[in-house]
N, C-alpha and C positions, 0 to 999 in steps of 0.2 A: 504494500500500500504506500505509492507517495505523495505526501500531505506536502505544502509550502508554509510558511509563515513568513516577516518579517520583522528583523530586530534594527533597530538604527538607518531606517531606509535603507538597507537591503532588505531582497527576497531569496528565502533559501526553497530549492528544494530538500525534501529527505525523506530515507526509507524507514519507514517505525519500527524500533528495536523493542521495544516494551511499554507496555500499557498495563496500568493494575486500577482498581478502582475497590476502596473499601470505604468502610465508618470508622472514624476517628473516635477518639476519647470520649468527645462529647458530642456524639451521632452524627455528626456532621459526614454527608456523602464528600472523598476526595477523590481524585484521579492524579497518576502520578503518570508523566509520559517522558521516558528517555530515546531519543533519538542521534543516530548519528550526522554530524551536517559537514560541510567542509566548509573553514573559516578563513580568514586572513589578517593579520596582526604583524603590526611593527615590533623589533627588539627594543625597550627601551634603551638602551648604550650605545647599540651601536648602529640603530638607525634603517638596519637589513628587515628586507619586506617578506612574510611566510605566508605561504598558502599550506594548510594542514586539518586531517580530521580532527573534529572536536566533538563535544558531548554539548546536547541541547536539554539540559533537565527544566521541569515545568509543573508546577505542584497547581492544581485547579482545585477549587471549592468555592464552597455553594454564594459564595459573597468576595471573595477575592481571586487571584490569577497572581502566580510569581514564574518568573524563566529566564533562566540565564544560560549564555554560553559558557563554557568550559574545557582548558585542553583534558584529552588522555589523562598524563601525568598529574592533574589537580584532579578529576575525577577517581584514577587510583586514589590518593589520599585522601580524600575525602571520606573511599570505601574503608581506605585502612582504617581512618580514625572511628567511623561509626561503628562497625564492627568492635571493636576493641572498648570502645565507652561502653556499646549496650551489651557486651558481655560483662562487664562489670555490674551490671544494676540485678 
């Protein structure tokens, strides 16, 4: 399935990697959609232009909408750190 969106005046397309849809804490229906997109971004230092896959995560509910892009590398740690907190609880 590929979906488009737009962040910053671009338009992306991309192919859906994962979609889940549950009740939170406090019943609230969320949908959580990760997708892979290809981004492009400057080095802050040194100026050099990347074109590169990214992660598009996006948390919807019933009264807000959050989405951000994301490289690979900060999506791994991201997973690291979640993982690792909510094994402690």
């Amino acid at each position: 399935m590929v979906q488009t969106y737009s962040n910053s005046n671009k338009i992306y397309s991309v192919d859906m990697m994962y979609t889940n849809k549950f009740k939170n804490e406090i019943d609230n229906n969320i949908t959580v959609k990760i997708t892979n997109v290809e981004e492009t971004g400057v080095n802050h230092e040194t100026g050099k232009k990347y074109t590169f896959d990214a992660v598009y995560l996006q948390l919807i509910g019933p009264t807000s909408e959050m989405g951000n892009v994301i490289t690979y590398k900060e999506a791994e740690e991201i997973h690291k750190g979640l993982t690792e907190f909510l094994n402690t609880l």
